[in-house]
Each structure stands twice: as structure tokens, then as C-alpha cells.
N, C-alpha and C positions, 0 to 999 in steps of 0.2 A: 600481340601475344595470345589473346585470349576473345572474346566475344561477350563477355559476362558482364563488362563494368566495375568490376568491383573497386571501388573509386576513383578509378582514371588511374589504372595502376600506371605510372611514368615509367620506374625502373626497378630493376629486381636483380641484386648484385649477383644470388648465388643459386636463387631458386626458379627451375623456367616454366616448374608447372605450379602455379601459386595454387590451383582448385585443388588439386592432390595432396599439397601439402595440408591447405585449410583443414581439408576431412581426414588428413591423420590426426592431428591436432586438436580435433574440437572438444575433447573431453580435457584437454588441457588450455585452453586459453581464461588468461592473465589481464585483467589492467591495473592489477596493485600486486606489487612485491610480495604484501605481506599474505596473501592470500596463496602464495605458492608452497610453501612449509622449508622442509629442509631438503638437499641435495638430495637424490635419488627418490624423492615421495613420489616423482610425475610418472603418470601411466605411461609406458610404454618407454620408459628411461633405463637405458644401459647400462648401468655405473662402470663396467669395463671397459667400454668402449666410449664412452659418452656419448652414445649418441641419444638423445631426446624431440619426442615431439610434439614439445610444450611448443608456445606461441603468448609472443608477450604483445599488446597492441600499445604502444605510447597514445598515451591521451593527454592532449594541452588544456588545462583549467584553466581557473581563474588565478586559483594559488598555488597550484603544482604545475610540473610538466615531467611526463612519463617518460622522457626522454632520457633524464635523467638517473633513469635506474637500470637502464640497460645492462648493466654490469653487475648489478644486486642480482637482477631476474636470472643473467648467465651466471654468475656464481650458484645461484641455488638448482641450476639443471635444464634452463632453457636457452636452446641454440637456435630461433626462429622468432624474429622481432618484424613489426608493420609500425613503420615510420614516416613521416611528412616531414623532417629535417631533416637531410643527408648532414650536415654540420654537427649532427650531434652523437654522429656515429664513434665511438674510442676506437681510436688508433688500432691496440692490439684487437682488437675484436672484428676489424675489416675482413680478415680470410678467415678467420674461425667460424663464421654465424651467418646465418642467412637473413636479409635485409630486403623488405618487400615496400618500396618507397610510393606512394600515395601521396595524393592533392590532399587527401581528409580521411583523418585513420576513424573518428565517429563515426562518417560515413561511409567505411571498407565495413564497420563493425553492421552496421544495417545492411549493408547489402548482402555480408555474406549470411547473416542472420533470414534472411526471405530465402536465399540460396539452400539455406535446412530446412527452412518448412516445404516449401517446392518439393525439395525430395523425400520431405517423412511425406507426404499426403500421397507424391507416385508409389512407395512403396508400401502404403496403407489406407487405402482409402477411407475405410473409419476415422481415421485419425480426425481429430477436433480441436481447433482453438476455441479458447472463452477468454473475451474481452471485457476487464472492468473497469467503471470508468465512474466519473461520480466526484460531489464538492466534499462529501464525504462518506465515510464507510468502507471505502475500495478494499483497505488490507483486510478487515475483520471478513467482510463478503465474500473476498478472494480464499480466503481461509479455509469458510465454510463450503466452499464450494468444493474445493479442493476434498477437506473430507466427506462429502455426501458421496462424491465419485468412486474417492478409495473404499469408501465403506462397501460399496456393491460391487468391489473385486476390481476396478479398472485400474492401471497402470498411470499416473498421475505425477507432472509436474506442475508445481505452482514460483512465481517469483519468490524472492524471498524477502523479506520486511518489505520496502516499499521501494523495491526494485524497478520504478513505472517512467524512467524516462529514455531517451535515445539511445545510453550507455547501458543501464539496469534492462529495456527489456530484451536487447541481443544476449546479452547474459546468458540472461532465463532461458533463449531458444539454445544457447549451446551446450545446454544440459541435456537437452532428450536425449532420449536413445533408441535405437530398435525397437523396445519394448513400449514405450509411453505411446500412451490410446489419447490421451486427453492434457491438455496446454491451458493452463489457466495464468493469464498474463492481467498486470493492473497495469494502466494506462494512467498518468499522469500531466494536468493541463497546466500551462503557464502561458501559455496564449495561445491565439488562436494559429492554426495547421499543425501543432504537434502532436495532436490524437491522428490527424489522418496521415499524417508522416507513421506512425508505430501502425496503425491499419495496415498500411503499403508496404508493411514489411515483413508483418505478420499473419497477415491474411484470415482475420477471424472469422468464425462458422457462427458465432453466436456471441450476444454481448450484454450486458448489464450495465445501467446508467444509472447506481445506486439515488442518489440524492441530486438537488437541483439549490444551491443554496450562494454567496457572498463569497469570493475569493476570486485571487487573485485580479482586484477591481483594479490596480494597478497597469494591468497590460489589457484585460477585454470591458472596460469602463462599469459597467454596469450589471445587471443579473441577465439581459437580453442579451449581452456579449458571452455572459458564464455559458446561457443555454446553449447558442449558437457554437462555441470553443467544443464543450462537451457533446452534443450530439454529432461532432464530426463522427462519431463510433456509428452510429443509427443510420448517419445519411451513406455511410460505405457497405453499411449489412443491406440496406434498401438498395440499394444500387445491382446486389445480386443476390436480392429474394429472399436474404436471410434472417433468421428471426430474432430477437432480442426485448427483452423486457425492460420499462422504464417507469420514472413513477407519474403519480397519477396526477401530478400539477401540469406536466407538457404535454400528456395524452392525447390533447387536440391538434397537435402539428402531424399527428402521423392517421389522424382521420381518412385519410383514402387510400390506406396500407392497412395489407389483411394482416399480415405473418409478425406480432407482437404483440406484447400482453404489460397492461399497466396494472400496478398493485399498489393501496388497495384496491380491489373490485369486491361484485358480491359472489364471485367465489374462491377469491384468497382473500383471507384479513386476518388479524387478530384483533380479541376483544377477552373482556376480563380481566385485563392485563394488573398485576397487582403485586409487589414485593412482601416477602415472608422474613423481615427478618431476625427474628428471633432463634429459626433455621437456616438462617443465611441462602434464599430458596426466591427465583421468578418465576411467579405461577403464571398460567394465563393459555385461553384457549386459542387453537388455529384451527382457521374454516379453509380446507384443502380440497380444491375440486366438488366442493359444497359439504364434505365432509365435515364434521366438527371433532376436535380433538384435543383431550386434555393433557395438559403436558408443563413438567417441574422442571426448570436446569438449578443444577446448586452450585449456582454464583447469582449476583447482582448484574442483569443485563438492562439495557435500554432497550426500547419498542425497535430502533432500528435494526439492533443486530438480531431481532427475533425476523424483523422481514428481512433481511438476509438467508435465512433459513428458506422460509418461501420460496425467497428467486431461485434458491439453488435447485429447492426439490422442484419446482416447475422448468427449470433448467434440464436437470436431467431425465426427465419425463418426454421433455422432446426431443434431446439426444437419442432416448432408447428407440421410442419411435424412430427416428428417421436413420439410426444406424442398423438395429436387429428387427424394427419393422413388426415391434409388438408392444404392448400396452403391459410393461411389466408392475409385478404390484411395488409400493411405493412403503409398506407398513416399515419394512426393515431398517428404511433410512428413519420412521418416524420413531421408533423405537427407542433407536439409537440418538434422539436429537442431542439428551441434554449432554454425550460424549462428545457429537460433534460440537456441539459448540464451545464447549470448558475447550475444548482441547485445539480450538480457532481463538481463545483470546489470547493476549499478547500484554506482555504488564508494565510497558507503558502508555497501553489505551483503554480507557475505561475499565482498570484493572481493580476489583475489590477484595479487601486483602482484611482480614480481623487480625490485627496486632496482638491485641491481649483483649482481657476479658472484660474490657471497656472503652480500649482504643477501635477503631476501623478509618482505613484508609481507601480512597478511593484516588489512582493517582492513572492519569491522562496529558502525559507531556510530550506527547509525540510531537504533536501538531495541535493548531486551534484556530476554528472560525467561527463564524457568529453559528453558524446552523449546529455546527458540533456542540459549542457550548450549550448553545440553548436547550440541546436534547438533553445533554446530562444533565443541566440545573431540573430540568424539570423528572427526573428519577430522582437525585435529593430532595426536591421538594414530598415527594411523596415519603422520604424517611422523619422527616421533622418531629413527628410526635413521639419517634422510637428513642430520641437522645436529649440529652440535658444541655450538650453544648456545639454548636456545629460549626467549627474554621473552613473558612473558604480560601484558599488561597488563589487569586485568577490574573494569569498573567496577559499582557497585550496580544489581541489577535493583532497578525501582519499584514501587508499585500492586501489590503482594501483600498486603496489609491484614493479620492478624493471623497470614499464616502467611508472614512477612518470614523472621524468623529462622532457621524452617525451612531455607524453600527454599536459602536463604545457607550454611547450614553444610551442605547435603548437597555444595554447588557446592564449600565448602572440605575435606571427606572424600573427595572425589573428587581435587584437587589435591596431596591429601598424599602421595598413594600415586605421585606421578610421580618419576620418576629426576631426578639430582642437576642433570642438567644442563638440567632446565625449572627456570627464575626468573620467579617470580609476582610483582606489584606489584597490588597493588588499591588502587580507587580509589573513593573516597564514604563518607559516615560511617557506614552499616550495615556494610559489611564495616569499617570501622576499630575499632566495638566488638566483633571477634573478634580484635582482635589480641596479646592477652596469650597467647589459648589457641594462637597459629599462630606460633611465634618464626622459624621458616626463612623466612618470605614480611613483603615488606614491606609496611608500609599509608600512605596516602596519605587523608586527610580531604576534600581536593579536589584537582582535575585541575590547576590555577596550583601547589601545591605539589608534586606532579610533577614540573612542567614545569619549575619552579626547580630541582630536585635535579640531580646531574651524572651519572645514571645513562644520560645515553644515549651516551655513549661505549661503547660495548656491545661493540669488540672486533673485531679483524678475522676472527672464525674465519666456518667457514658456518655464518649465523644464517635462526631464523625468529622474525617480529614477530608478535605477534598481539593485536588491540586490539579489545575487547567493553564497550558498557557501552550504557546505556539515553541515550538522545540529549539529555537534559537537564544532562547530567555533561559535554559537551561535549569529548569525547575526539577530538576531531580537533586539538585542541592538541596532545597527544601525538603522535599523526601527522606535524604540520607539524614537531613541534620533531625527530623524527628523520630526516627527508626532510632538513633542515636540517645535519644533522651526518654524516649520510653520507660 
């Protein structure tokens, strides 16, 4: 039929040119119902005629199967499905719809996902992927980076929450459009070849390997497997001479590669670094191309999401270079940082919120692993003096595989040592099997028995809240039920 691959297309009931259709479609493609709205929302949908060139792709889960809404998708205005069951096709919907049958609708969504970048780059040769990649940091980074681009006029898309895996980042590719100069994708590691799988698909100019830290010990054993998993981003940009920034713990693996830049060095840092809050205010200077620069955001950040900042503006420093071939000035973006960044956090990661005039919350449930936690303990630790009484509430990091217990009791050796007036509450069953050895701190098996306890009457003194745990523990229960009792 075709020449392209797009995943061993077998058969194709109604449609003979599948590429033509794809690129009518791509401002419409689907892999949940509920993301499609109501009958006639779809671009380029006829309500008179019905015809549409939406595109719904079934995806097989774990606990769903996409297959099964073929009829939702065409009731709400799409007439073009990509399938790997012929069995699951409805009777009445056989001559109505067009059915594009595939070994692996995942892998149609990847291939026709490279099949757009191939042609925005032929039809733009500025055009730009940025690749992020990282044990932690990816969405906040991706964020900022996204706004340092828009801020100096570029046309920009970014994934959206943590759109970073096989499914999430074709997404993101079939959003651009015409217009988008620049592609800021996160990349997502759960073992090892699925960074360089989203490379081969996306074909990044430039890339960022925020952090190096414990995760997902479960599938790459160890922190030698993390590096290895995460620098598949590094060893595909080196392969053709591209550039990308990493931090300064791996720096020596890419010793005999010119084109990268690890931070800190001694001309990007921050130092100073120090919380205001009385003003609710992170002060702290940045050494930018030897530069020094003083600079406020008004929220509560930690050191990493300020070198987020960094990567970005050294990011786009070498874009301008190598696209308009000039050395433009940089002051605009620094101007603007403390916007770009309030307007890069996201409020369930390290999100700081003053409830009242004695409450403050700091609530982080996205996700959690030993690295992430440990940066934020260590920005509470620097409020301690400011409050009379400080709740911790910190749920089980996941996906450490045999070094669980570890990392768990370095996280409670470090809690022991805090003064009387921090109250820990942990929550998930790994840390509840330390709880014989930890008598001062209380344990919690799960986040609903928490939430039943009557500990959140907490007190009128000035308090800080602070709530960590890995996003399957569901600790925005905890959240709600103190917003609740305020």
C-alpha cells in the first residue's frame, strides 16, 4: 500500500491513502473519548453532512481497552479509527467509518508522530526539538523553558503535565502546527530503551538531563542503570553533534565531547540562595556567562527549579546562535525570570500556597523520590525558625526495587535529627514497617486512615504544612481535608 511502515499496516477497510488521511486529521487525533467534547467541536467537522476528520487511535492498557469506545468517539463526530482488533469493530459501524488495522496502534502513534517532525523540519528548517529528561525536575524545566522561548516572541509547544511517555509524547507532536518554531518534549524513563525509542521518533536538536538521582530501581537496578536509562537522550544528540546540558555529577562521561555544558560550572551557578518569608519572596543571585545577577521570584522555590532557569536561558542562547547566527542579548528573559517562573509552577509540585495569616502549605503529590524529597526537605529546613509548629506529612517513594528500604531509612535518619517542633506523619506501608524503630513520628498504612484521624486540627500558632509523597498514595486527600478545617 504504502512505503512508510506505519505499523505494518495489515488492512484498511475504507481508507487507501492512510498518509493523507493521517495529515487531515492530525489537529484531531483522539486516544480518550473524553478529550473529544461534544458532536460537532472537531475541526474540520460537517454537522450537515457528517463528515469529519477526527481520528480516534484505540489504545490496550492495562485496565482499559480503546477499543471499546469506538462508538462513544463516533457518536461525538469521529468517522476514522486505527485498530489492532478487527473483532472489536460494531457491526453497524463496519460501512460507516473508516478502519485502519495495525499489528500495534502505540506503535502507528510513534511512527506517524516522526512522520510530523520529518515534515515540520522539511518545511522549516529552524524548527527545534528540546529534549527533557531527568530523575527529577522534567515538567517544572520543561515549563520554563517553554516560557523563556515564548517570552522572546517564538511560537512554542510544550507537552502538557507529564505527557513523557510513548503515548504522551506523540500527543505533543500532533499538536504543532505551521506556525510552532520550537517543540519542548519530556521524556520519561522506566527502563532502559525508552528514552532512545522517544529520541527515534522525535528527533531532538537539543536536550537537558535535569537531575541524576534513585528511581525507578525496580527495572534499571541501581543509580549506574538510572544514568545509563537517562543518558540514552546524550548518547543520541552525540551521535550527531548535538548539543545538550547535563549536570555536573556525569560530566565526566562526555570528557572527550565538545558540544555540552554541565551546570554548576564557574560560569553558571547560583549562590546566595536564601527564602524571604515574611514576603513570601526566593532571593538569591545568578552568575550567567560570568555575569552576576540579582534577582526575587514571589513564591517559595527550591535551588533546582532556579537551575532550571539557567538551562533554559543557556538553552536558548545556543538556539539563537545556531538558528539566526547572532549573539542576541539575554537581559529580556532575565527581567522577566520571576514571571517565567511563578507562571512554570504547577500546584501539585512544590507548590507554596499561605492559606491564612498563620497557615502555609506546601503541597508536592505529584510524584516522589529520594532526590526530590530530599531537595524539598532541605528548603523547609531553612524555614524552621519562621514557625512555631511544622507538619510533615511524607508519603512512600515507589519503584526503588531492592534498595526500597534504603533509601526509606536514610529519609527517616534525616527526620530524627529535626527539632521538637517538626511533626512527621508518614504515610504508605514501607514507611509503616519502620515504625517500631521511630516511636516520636506517627505512621499511617494509608492516606483514608489519615484522613479519618483528628490530627488536622493542628492549632492556631504560625504553622507550615508540607505534603510529599509519590502520586499513587493519593495525598491530596490530605490537602483537601486541611483546606477543609482551616
Amino acid at each position: 500500500m504504502i512505503n512508510l511502515k506505519l505499523s505494518e499496516i495489515i488492512s484498511n477497510t475504507k481508507v487507501l491513502d492512510v498518509v493523507n488521511l493521517t495529515e487531515k486529521c492530525i489537529s484531531n487525533i483522539f486516544t480518550d473519548t473524553r478529550k473529544i467534547g461534544d458532536i460537532g467541536q472537531l475541526k474540520g467537522y460537517n454537522q450537515e453532512f457528517g463528515v469529519s476528520e477526527g481520528l480516534f487511535i484505540c489504545i490496550r492498557g492495562e485496565n482499559f481497552d480503546g477499543h471499546d469506545f469506538i462508538c462513544e468517539a463516533y457518536n461525538k463526530g469521529v468517522n476514522n479509527f486505527v485498530i489492532q482488533d478487527t473483532a472489536k469493530i460494531p457491526e453497524n459501524l463496519k460501512e460507516l467509518v473508516s478502519f485502519i488495522v495495525v499489528k500495534d496502534t502505540v506503535k502507528f502513534m510513534g511512527d506517524l508522530a516522526k512522520l510530523v517532525i520529518k515534515k515540520r523540519k522539511e518545511i522549516n528548517e529552524n524548527f527545534r526539538v528540546i529534549a527533557v529528561a531527568g530523575s527529577a525536575g522534567k515538567t517544572t524545566t520543561k515549563n520554563i523553558i517553554k516560557n523563556v522561548f515564548e517570552i522572546m516572541g517564538l511560537s512554542v509547544i510544550a507537552s502538557e503535565k507529564s505527557f513523557n511517555n510513548e503515548i504522551g509524547v506523540p500527543l505533543t507532536v500532533f499538536r504543532i502546527t505551521n506556525e510552532t518554531q520550537v517543540l519542548v518534549l519530556e521524556m520519561g524513563m522506566r527502563g532502559f530503551g525508552q528514552i532512545e525509542y522517544l529520541c527515534s521518533i522525535t528527533q531532538p536538536d537539543y536536550g537537558v538531563i535535569t537531575s541524576i538521582g534513585p528511581e525507578h530501581l525496580e527495572f534499571v537496578k541501581n543509580i549506574k542503570g538510572v544514568i545509563r536509562a537517562e543518558t540514552e537522550l546524550t548518547d543520541y544528540l552525540m551521535s550527531l553533534g548535538r548539543y545538550f546540558i547535563v549536570p555536573k555529577k556525569i560530566k565526566n562521561i562526555y570528557r572527550n565531547y565538545k558540544n555540552f555544558d554541565y551546570l554548576p560550572n564557574n560560569k553558571f551557578f547560583i549562590k546566595n540562595f536564601h527564602i524571604d518569608l515574611s514576603n513570601i519572596k526566593t532571593v538569591f543571585q545568578m552568575v550567567f556567562n560570568g555575569v552576576k545577577y540579582d534577582l526575587v521570584i514571589d513564591n517559595i522555590v527550591s535551588t533546582p527549579i532556579i537551575y532550571n532557569l539557567l538551562f533554559s536561558l543557556r538553552l536558548y542562547e545556543k538556539f539563537n546562535l545556531e538558528t539566526l547566527n547572532k549573539k542576541e542579548n539575554i537581559h529580556k528573559i532575565i527581567e522577566n525570570s520571576n514571571h517565567i517562573i511563578t507562571k512554570s509552577l504547577e500546584n501539585d509540585r512544590f507548590y507554596f500556597q499561605k492559606i491564612s495569616d498563620n497557615t502555609y502549605v506546601i503541597a508536592d503529590y505529584y510524584n516522589s523520590n529520594y532526590l526530590s524529597l530530599l531537595e524539598n526537605l532541605k528548603v523547609v529546613e531553612k524555614m524552621f525558625n519562621y514557625f512555631d509548629n511544622i507538619f510533615l506529612f511524607i508519603g512512600d517513594m515507589l519503584e526503588l526495587g531492592n534498595r526500597t528500604e534504603f533509601y526509606h531509612s536514610l529519609i527517616l535518619r534525616r527526620l530524627s535529627s529535626y527539632p521538637n517542633k517538626v511533626r512527621v506523619y508518614h504515610i504508605g506501608n514501607i514507611f509503616y514497617s519502620f515504625k517500631d524503630e521511630y516511636p516520636n513520628f506517627v505512621f499511617y498504612e494509608s492516606v483514608d486512615k489519615a484522613v479519618s484521624d483528628q490530627l488536622f486540627s493542628l492549632g492556631p500558632q504560625k504553622k507550615l504544612i508540607f505534603i510529599k509523597g509519590s502520586r499513587a498514595l493519593k495525598l491530596e486527600k490530605i490537602h483537601e481535608k486541611i483546606l477543609n478545617n482551616i
